[in-house]
C-alpha positions as CSV (number, residue, x, y, z in Angstrom):
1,X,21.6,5.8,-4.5
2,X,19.3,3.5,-6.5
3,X,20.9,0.6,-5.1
4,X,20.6,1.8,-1.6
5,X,16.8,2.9,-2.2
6,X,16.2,-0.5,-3.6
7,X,18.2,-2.6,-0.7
8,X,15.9,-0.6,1.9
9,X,12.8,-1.4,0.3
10,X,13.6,-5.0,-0.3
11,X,14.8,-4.9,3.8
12,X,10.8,-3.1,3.9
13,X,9.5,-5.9,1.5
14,X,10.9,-9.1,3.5
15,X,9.6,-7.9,7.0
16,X,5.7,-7.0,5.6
17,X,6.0,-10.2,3.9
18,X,6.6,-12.1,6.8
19,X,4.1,-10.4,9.2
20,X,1.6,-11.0,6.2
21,X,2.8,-15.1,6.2
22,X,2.1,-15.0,9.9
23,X,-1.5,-13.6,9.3
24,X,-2.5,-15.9,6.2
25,X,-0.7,-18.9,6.6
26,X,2.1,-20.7,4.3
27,X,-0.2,-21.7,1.6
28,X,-1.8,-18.5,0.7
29,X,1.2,-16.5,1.7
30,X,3.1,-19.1,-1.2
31,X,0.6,-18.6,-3.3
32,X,0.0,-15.5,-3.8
33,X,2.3,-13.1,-1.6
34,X,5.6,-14.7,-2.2
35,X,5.3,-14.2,-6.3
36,X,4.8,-10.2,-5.5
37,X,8.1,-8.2,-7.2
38,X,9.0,-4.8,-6.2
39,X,8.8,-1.9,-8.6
40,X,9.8,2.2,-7.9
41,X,8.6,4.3,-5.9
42,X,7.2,7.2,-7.3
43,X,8.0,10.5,-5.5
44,X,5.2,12.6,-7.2
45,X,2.1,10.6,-6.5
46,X,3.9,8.4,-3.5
47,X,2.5,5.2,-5.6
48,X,4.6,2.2,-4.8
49,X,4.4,-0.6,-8.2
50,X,4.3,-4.2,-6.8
51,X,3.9,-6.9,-9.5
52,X,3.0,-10.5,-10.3
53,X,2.7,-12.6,-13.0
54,X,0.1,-13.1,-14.2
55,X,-3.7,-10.7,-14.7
56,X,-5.4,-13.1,-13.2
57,X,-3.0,-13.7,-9.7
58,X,-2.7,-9.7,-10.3
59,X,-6.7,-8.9,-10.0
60,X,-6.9,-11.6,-7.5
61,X,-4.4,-10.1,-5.1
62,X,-6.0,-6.3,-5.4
63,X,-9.3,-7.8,-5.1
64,X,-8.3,-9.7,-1.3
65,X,-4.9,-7.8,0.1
66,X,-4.7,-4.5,-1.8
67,X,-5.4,-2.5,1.5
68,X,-3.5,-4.6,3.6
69,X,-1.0,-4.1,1.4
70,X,-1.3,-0.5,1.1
71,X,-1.4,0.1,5.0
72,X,1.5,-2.0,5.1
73,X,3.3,-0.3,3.0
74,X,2.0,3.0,4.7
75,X,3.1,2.1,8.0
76,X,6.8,0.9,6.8
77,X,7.7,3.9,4.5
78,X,6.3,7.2,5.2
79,X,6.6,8.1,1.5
80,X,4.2,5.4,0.6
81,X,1.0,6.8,-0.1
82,X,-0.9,4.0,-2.1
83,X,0.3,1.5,-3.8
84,X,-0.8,-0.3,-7.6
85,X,-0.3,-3.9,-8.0
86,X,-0.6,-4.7,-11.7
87,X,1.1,-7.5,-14.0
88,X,4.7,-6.8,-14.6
89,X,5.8,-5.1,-17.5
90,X,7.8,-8.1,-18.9
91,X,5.0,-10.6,-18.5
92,X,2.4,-8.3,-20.4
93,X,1.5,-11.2,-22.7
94,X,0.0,-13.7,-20.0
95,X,-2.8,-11.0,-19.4
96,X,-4.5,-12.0,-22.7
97,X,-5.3,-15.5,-21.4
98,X,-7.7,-13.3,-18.9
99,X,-7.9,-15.9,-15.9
100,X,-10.4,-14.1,-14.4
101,X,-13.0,-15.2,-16.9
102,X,-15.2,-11.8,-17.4
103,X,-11.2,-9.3,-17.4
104,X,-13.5,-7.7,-14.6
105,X,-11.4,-4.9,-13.0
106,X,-11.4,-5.3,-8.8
107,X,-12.9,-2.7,-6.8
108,X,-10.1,-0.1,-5.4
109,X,-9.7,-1.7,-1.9
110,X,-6.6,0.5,-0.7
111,X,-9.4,3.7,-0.7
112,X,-11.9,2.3,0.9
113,X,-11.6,2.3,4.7
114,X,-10.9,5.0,7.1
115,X,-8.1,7.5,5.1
116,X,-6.6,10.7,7.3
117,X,-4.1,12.8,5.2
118,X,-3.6,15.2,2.6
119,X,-5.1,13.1,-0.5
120,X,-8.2,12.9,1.3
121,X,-11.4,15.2,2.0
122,X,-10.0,17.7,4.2
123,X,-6.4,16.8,6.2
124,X,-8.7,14.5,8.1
125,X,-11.7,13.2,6.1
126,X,-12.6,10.3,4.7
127,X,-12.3,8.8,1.1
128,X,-15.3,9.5,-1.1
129,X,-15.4,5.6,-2.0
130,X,-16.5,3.3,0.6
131,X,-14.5,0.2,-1.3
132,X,-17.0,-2.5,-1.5
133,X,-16.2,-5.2,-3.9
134,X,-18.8,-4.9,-6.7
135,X,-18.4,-8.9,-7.2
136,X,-19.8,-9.3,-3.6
137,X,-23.3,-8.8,-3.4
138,X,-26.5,-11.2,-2.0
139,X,-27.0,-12.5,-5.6
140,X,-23.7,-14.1,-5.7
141,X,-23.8,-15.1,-2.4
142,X,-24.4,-19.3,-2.1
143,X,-26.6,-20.0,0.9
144,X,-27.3,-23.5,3.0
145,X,-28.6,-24.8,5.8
146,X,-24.8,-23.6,7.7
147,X,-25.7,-20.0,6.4
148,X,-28.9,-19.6,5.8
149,X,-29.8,-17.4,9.3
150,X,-26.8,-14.9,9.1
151,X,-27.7,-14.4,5.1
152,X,-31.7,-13.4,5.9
153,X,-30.1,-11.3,9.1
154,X,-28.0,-9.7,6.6
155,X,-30.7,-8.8,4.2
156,X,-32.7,-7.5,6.6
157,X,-30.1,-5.2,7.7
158,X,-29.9,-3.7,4.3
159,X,-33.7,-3.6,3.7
160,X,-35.7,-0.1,3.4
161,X,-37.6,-1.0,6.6
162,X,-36.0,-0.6,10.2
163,X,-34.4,-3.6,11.5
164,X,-35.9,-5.5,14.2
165,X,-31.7,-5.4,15.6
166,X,-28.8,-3.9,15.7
167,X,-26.2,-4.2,16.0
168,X,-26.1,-7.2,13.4
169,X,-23.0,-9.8,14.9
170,X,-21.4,-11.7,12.4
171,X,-19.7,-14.9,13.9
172,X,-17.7,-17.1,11.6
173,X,-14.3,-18.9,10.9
174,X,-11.9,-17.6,8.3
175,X,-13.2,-17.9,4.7
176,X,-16.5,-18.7,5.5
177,X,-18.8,-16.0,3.5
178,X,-18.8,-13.1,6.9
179,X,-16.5,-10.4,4.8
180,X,-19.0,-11.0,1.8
181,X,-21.8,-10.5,3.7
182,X,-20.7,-7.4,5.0
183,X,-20.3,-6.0,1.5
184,X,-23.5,-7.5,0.4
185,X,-25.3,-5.8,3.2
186,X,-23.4,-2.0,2.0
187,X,-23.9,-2.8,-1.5
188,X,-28.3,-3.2,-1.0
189,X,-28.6,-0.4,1.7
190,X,-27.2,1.6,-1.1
191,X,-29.9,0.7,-3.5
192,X,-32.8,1.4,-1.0
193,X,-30.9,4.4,0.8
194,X,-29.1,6.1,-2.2
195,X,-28.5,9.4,-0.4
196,X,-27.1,7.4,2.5
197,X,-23.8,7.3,3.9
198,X,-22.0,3.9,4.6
199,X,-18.5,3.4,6.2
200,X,-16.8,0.0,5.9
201,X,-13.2,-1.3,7.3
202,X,-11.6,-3.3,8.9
203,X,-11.1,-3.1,12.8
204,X,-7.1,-2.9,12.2
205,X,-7.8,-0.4,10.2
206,X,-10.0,1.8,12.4
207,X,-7.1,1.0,14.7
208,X,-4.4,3.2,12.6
209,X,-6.5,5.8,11.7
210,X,-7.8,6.3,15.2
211,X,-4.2,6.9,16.3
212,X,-2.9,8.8,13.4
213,X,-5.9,11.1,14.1
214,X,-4.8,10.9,17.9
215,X,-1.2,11.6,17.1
216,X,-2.6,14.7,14.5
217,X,-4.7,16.2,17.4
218,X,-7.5,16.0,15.0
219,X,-10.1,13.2,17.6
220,X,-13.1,16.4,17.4
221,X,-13.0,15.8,13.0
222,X,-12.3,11.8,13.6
223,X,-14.8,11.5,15.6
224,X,-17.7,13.8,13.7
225,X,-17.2,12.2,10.7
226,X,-16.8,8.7,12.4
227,X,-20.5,9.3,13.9
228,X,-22.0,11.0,10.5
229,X,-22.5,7.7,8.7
230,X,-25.8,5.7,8.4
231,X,-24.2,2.2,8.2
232,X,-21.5,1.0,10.1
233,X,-19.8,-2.1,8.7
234,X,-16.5,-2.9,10.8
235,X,-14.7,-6.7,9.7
236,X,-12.4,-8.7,12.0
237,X,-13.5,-6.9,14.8
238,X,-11.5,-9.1,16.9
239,X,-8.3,-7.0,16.3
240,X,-9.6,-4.2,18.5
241,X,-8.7,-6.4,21.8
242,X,-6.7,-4.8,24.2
243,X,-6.7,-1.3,23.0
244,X,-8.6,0.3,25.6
245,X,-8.5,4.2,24.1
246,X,-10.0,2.8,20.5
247,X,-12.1,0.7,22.6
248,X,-14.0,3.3,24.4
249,X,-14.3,5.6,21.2
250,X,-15.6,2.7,19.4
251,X,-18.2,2.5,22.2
252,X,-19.1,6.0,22.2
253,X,-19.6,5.8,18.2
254,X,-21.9,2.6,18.9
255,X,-23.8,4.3,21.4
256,X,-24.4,7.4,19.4
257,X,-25.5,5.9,16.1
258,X,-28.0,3.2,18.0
259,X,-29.7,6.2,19.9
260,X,-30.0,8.1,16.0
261,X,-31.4,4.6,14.7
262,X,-28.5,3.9,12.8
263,X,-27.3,0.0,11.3
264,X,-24.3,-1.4,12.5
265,X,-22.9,-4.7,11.4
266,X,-19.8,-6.4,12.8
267,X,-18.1,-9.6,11.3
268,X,-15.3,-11.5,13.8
269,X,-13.8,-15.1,13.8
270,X,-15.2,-15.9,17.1
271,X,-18.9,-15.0,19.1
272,X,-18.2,-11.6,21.3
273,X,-18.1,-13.5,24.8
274,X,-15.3,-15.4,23.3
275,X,-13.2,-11.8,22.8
276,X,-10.4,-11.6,25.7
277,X,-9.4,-8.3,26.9
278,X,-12.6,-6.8,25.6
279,X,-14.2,-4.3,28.0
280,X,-17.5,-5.2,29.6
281,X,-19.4,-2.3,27.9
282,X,-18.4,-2.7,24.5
283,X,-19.0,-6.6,24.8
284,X,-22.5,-6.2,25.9
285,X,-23.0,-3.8,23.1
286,X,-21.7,-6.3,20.4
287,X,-23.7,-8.9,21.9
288,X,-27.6,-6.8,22.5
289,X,-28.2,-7.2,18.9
290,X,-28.2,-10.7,16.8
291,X,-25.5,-12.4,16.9
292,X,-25.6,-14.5,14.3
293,X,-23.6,-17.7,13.3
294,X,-22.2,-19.0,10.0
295,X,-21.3,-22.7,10.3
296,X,-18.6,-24.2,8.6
297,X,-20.4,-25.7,4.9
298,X,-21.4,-29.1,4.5
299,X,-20.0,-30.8,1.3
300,X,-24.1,-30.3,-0.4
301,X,-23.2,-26.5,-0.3
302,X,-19.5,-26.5,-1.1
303,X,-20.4,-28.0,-4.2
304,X,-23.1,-25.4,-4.9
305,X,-21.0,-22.8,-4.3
306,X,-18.1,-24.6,-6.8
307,X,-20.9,-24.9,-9.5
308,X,-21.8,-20.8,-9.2
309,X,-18.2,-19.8,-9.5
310,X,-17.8,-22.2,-12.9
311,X,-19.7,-19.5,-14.9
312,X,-17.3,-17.1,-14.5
313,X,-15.0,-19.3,-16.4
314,X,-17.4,-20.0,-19.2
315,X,-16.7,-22.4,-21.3
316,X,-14.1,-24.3,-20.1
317,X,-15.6,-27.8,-18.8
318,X,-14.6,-29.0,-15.4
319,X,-16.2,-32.2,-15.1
320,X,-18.3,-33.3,-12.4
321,X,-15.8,-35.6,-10.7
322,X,-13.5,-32.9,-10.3
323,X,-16.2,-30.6,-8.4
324,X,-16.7,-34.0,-6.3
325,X,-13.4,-34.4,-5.4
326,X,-12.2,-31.0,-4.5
327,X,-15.6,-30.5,-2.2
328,X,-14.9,-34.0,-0.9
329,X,-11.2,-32.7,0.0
330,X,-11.0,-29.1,0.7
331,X,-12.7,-28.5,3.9
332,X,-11.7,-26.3,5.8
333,X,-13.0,-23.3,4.2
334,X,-14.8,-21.9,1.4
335,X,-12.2,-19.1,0.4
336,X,-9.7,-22.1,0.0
337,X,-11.7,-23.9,-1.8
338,X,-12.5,-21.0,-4.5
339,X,-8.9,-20.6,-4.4
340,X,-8.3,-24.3,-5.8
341,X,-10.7,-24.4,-7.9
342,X,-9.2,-21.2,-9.5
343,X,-5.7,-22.7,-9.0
344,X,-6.8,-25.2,-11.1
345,X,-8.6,-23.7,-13.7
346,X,-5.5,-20.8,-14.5
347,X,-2.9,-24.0,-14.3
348,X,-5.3,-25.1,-17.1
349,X,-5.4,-22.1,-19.1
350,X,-2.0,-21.4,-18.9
351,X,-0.6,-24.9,-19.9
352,X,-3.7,-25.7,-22.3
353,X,-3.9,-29.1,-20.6
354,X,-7.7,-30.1,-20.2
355,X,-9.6,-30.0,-16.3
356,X,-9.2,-33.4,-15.1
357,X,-8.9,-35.4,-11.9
358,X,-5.5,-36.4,-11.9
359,X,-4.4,-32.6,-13.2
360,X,-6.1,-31.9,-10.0
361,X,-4.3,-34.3,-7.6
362,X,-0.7,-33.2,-9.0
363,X,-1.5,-29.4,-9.2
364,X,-3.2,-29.1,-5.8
365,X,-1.0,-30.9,-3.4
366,X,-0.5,-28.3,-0.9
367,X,-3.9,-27.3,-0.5
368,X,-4.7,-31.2,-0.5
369,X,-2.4,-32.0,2.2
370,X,-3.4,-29.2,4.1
371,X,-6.9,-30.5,4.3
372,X,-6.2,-34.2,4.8
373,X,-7.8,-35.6,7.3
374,X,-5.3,-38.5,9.4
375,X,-5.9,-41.4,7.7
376,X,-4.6,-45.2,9.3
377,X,-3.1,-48.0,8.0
378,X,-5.8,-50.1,9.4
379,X,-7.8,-48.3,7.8
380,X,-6.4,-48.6,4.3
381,X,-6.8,-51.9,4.6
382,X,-10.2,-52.5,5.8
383,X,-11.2,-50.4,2.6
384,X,-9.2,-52.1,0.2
385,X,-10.3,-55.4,1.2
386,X,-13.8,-54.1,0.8
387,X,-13.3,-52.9,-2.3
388,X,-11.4,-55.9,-3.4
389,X,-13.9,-58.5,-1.4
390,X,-11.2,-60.3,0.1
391,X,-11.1,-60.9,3.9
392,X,-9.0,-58.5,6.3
393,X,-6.5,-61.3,7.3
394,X,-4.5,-61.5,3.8
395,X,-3.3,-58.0,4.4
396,X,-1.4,-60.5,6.7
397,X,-1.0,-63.8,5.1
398,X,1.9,-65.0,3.4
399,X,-0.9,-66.2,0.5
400,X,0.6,-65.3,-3.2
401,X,-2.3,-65.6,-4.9
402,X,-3.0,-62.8,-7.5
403,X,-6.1,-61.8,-6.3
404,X,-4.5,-61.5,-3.3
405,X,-1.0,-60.2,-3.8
406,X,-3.0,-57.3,-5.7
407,X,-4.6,-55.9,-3.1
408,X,-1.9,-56.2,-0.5
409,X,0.2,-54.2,-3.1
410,X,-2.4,-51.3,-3.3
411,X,-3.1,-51.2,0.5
412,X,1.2,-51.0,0.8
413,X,1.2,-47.8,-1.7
414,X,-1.8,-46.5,-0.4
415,X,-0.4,-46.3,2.9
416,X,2.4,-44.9,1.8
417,X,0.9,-41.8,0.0
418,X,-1.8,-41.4,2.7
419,X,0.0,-41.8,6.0
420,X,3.6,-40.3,7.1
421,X,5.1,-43.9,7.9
422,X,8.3,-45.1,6.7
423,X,8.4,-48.4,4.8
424,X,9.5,-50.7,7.8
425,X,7.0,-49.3,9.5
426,X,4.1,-50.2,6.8
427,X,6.2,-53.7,6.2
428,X,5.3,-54.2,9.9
429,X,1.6,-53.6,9.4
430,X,1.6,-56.0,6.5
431,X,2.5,-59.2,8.6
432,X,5.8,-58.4,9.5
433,X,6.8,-57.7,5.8
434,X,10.7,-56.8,4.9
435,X,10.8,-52.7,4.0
436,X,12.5,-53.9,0.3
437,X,8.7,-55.6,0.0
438,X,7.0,-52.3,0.5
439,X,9.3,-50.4,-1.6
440,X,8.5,-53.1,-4.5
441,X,4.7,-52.8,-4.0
442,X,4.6,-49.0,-3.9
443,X,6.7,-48.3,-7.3
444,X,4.7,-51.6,-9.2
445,X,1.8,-49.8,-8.4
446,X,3.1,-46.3,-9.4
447,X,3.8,-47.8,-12.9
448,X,0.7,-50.1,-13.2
449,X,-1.3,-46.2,-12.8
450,X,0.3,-45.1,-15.5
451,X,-0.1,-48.2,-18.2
452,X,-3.7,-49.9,-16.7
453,X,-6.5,-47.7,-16.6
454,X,-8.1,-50.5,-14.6
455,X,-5.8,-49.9,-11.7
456,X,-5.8,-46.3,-12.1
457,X,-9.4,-46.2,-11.7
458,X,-9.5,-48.9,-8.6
459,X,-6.7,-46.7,-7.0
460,X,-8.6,-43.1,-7.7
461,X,-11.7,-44.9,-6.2
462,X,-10.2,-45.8,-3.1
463,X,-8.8,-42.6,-2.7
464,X,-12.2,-40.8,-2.7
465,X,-13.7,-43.5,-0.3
466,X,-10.3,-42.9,1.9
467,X,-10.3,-39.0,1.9
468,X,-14.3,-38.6,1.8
């Protein structure tokens, strides 16, 4: 029977795992969802055990997907009540290198949302906790001229005076600070309004329970409890397209908490007249407030934000080259870019190998790729030849002078690691050069890196230029 029970829930596992690859993408799904293990079930306390690793890729999952996880789980096997993600028990001894830096314990995310059942307050309360992550408040929030307007909207939201608006609309592509800002908002209401009521989730979220409660034929206690709250926080509200039922009870909700003087706050990847299959009444109550935008972060403030997570890891030394080059080259959004930068650092820890640039380019290659711009061949070799002060036509020339062969040979391997084109094509590029000549130049250069710290350094150099 074991067998059979753990067969089904590794049948479970695969397809959650693969709706959550869909959601995240390949490289967080590889990095951190893929390592996940299955544990038992337990039949008391209906407590599924997932495990990873390591405490630091254990705290980091619970602190990002532990409810997503948990209503996964929830959804799949109706014995699932909550589940615990912890290191496994074999691996114990990695925990004492505490990746996290401070061995902070994440807030419980799996309780904080919208909970109908027999665990909660009543058969269809809410939780007691409202699950906002104690890590992110305004203080720890970096700001910039691409945040600066959505960060003051957001402290104004949560000050002891009325707002001047609300609903508060937070606009912003994935990763790029909205979620924190919606906890940071819960987290200083609470301090000025400590007898105050907040609910936070996540629009999928409101989704399930607003059915469950349908299904239950408890709507009268959903929606009385729903409406009881003083601050309304609701993330990814884009997920509540095209359900027309949730819709309109969301829009009754709205409508009753603005007429009370109530805060709400959404958060969404795109501005509300971008929603499809939105209905006109909620969409001009999303939109009556501010709608405020959070543009993507310039390299000044990816950098800032870089130098304000390095304390956490206190006192390892990252040097200041490193911080260039992974703000130079991951840029398409902030949570990725923590996420190296923490890559990084726990490779570090683990392997007691020191933070440099070249641990960096061989431990980050996925992530790297990922947020490579398309670099040309022609453009390799106007760079080099800058660099080198040579003119553009002995990329061409059938010259062998050293201090031209040289150069040729590092614009060949350049274009090699920077573009997807096979050696006859680069031979072609390079004055009609055989593919054997290509293939020389790229692995001369390969082993120069490794003996001439001259050529190491010219090569890293032009790689920065190339990828800035």
């Amino acid at each position: 029977m074991e067998d059979v029970e753990a067969v089904n829930l590794a049948a479970d596992w695969a397809d959650i795992s693969q709706g959550l690859r869909k959601d995240l993408g390949h490289q967080l799904h590889s990095q951190w969802i893929k390592p996940i293990q299955l544990g038992r079930i337990d039949s008391d306390s209906g407590t599924l055990e997932l495990y990873l690793p390591t405490e630091f890729s254990a705290n980091w999952v619970k602190d990002r997907f532990a409810d997503r996880l948990s209503l996964a789980w929830k959804i799949a096997r109706s014995e699932v009540r909550k589940v615990k993600i912890s290191v496994h028990p074999g691996r114990r001894q990695v925990s004492d290198l505490r990746l996290g830096g401070d061995g902070r314990q994440p807030a419980n995310d799996a309780g904080a949302m919208l909970a109908i059942g027999a665990d909660t307050l009543g058969d269809a309360g809410f939780t007691s906790g409202i699950g906002l992550d104690a890590s992110l408040t305004f203080a720890a929030f970096v700001t910039g001229e691409a945040n600066v307007l959505a960060f003051n909207a957001a402290q104004r939201m949560s000050a002891g005076e009325k707002p001047q608006f609300s609903p508060l609309y937070l606009k912003a592509a994935t990763g790029q600070g909205k979620t924190h800002l919606l906890h940071s908002i819960g987290h200083a209401f609470l301090q000025t309004h400590s007898r105050s009521r907040i609910f936070y989730c996540s629009a999928e979220r409101f989704m399930v329970e607003f059915v469950q409660a349908l299904k239950a034929n408890r709507m009268m206690e959903f929606k009385a409890r729903l409406r009881s709250f003083d601050l309304l926080l609701v993330d990814d509200i884009q997920f509540i397209i095209g359900k027309a039922s949730a819709q309109e009870e969301l829009l009754y909700t709205i409508d009753a908490l603005l007429a009370e003087g109530k805060r709400l706050v959404f958060a969404a990847d795109r501005a509300p007249q971008a929603l499809d299959g939105v209905e006109p009444r909620l969409l001009s109550r999303l939109s009556m407030g501010l709608v405020a935008d959070i543009q993507p972060a310039d390299i000044e403030l990816r950098k800032k934000i870089l130098t304000s997570k390095l304390t956490r890891f206190a006192p390892l030394a990252v040097p200041d080259d490193v911080l260039e080059f992974l703000a130079r080259t991951i840029t398409r959004n902030i949570r990725e870019l923590v996420g190296g930068l923490n890559k990084l650092i726990a490779y570090a820890q683990l392997t007691g190998q020191d933070v440099s640039l070249q641990l960096a380019e061989e431990q980050l290659t996925d992530i790297l790729s990922a947020n490579r711009r398309r670099i040309t061949i022609d453009e390799i070799q106007r760079t080099v030849c800058q660099f080198y002060r040579i003119d553009r036509s002995e990329m061409s020339s059938k010259r062998r002078a050293r201090a031209v062969v040289r150069p040729r040979q590092v614009a060949m391997y350049l274009s090699k690691v920077l573009t997807p084109r096979s050696y006859p094509e680069i031979g072609r590029k390079f004055g009609g050069r055989d593919h054997s000549t290509v293939i020389h130049a790229v692995r001369l250069i390969e082993d120069l890196r490794t003996r001439d710290a001259d050529m190491d350094g010219d090569v890293r150099s032009l790689l920065r230029q190339l990828e800035s």
